[in-house]
C-alpha positions in Angstrom: 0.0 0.0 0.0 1.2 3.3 -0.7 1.8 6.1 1.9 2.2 9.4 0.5 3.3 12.8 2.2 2.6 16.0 0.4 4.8 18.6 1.8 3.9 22.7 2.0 6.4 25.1 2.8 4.9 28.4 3.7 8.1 30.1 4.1 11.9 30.3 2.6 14.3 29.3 4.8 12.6 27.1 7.3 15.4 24.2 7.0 19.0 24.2 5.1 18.7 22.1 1.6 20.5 18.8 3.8 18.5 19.0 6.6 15.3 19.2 4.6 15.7 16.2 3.0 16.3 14.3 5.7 13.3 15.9 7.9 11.1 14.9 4.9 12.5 11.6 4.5 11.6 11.1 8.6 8.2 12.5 8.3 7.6 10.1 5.5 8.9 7.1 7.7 6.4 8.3 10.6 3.6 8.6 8.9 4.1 5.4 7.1 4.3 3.4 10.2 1.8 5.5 11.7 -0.5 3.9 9.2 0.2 0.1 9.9 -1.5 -2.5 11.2 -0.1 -2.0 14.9 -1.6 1.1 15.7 -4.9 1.2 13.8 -7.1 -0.2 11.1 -6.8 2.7 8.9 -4.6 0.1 6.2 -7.0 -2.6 6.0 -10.0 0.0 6.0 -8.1 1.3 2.5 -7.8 -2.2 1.1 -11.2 -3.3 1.4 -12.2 -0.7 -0.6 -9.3 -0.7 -3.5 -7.4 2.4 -2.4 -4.1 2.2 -3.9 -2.9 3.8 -0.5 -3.3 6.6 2.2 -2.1 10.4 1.6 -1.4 13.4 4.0 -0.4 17.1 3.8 1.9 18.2 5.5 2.8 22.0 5.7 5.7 23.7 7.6 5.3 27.1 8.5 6.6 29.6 11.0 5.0 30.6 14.2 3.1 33.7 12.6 1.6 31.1 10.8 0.4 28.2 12.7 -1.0 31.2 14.9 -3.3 32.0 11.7 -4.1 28.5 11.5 -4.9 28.1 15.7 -7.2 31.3 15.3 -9.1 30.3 12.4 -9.8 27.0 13.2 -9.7 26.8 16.8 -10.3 30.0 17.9 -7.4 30.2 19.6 -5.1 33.1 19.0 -1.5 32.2 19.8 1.1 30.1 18.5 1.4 26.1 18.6 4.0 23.3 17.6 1.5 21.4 15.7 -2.2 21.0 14.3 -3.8 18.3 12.8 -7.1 18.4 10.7 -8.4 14.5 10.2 -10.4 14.1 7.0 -11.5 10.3 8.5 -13.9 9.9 10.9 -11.2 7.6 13.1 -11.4 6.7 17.1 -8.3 5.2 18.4 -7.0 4.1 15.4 -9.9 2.1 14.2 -12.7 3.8 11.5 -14.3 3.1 8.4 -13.7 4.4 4.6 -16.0 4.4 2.3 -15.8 4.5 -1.7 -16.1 8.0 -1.5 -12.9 8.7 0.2 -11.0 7.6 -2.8 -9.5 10.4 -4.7 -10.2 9.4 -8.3 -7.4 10.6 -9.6 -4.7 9.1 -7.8 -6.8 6.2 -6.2 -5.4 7.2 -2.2 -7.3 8.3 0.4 -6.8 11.8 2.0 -6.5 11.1 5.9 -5.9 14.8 6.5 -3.4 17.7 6.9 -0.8 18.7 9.3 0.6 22.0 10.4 4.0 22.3 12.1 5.7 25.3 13.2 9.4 24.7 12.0 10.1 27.8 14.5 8.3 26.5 17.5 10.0 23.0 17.2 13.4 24.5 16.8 13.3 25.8 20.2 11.5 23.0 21.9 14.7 20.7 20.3 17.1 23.0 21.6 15.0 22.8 24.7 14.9 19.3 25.0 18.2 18.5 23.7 17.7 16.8 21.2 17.9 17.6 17.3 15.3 19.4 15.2 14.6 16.1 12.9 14.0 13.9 15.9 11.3 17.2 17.4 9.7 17.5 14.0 9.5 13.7 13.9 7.9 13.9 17.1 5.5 16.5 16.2 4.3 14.4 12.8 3.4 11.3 14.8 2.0 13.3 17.6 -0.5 14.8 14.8 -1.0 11.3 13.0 -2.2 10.0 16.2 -4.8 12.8 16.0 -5.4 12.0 12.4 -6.4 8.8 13.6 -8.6 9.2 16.0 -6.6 9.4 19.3 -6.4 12.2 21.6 -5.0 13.2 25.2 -7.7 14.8 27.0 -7.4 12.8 29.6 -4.4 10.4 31.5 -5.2 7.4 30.2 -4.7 8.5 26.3 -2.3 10.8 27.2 0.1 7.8 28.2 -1.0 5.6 25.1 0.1 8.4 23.3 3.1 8.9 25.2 3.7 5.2 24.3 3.0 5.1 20.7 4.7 8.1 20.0 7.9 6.9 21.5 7.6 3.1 20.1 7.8 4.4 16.9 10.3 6.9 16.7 12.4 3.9 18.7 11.2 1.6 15.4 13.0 4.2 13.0 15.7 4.7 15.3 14.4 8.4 15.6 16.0 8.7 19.0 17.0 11.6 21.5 20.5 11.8 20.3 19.8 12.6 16.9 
């Protein structure tokens, strides 16, 4: 099944030519694994209806940005690290897909998009120190959990979160050091 990120870039300048390609190439890995059987049905939901695959957006943007994005969608006027905007309607990794979902063109499904502040996750890596692929990493599975239907409003998905997050950045070999 193919996985396929579209990427945005709202602004010049975000990452140097090297270190894009490599963020890319990490966000790709995420959101691939994201999608597999372990952590949802979201896979076989594509197959049974002959989706060639699943398709996100991603788009990288500065902190004035994903402000405009938190105040027009969530009413919330201030800056984030990350949004997600699910196109599925997904609880904890299980949903349906119907034959509608399937984007004639290229035969994927559209799971939905994510926003990540490139500026915001800069200083939460330097905060954390670790390095700004393994924070943006972070940040795309954090927001393909949402695109899937889970969610940490309360302690108990919090720490499945927590968990899934950090067994699959472990899987690539995303780890703190990098």
């Amino acid at each position: 099944m193919k996985h396929s990120c579209r990427f945005a870039f709202e602004r010049r300048g975000l990452f140097s030519a090297a270190m894009k390609k490599d963020i890319l190439s990490a966000v790709a890995d995420v959101f691939r694994e994201a999608c597999s059987t372990e952590y949802g049905n979201i896979e076989e939901a594509c197959g049974e209806i002959g989706s060639r695959g699943i398709e996100i957006c991603v788009t990288f943007t500065d902190d004035a940005g994903i402000r405009n994005y938190n105040r027009e969608h969530r009413g919330i006027d201030r800056p984030t690290d990350v949004l997600s905007f699910p196109a599925l309607p997904f609880e904890r990794g299980k949903g349906s897909v119907g034959q509608f979902d399937i984007d004639p063109d290229s035969g994927l499904v559209f799971a939905g998009d994510i926003v990540i502040s490139v500026e915001r996750a800069t200083s939460q890596a330097e905060a954390y120190g670790h390095g700004l692929k393994r924070e943006i990493a972070f940040l795309a599975m954090h927001s393909c959990l949402h695109l899937f239907g889970y969610d940490h409003v309360d302690k108990e998905g919090e720490k499945e979160m927590e968990r899934l997050q950090e067994a699959v950045l472990q899987k690539l070999g995303i780890t703190r050091n990098i």
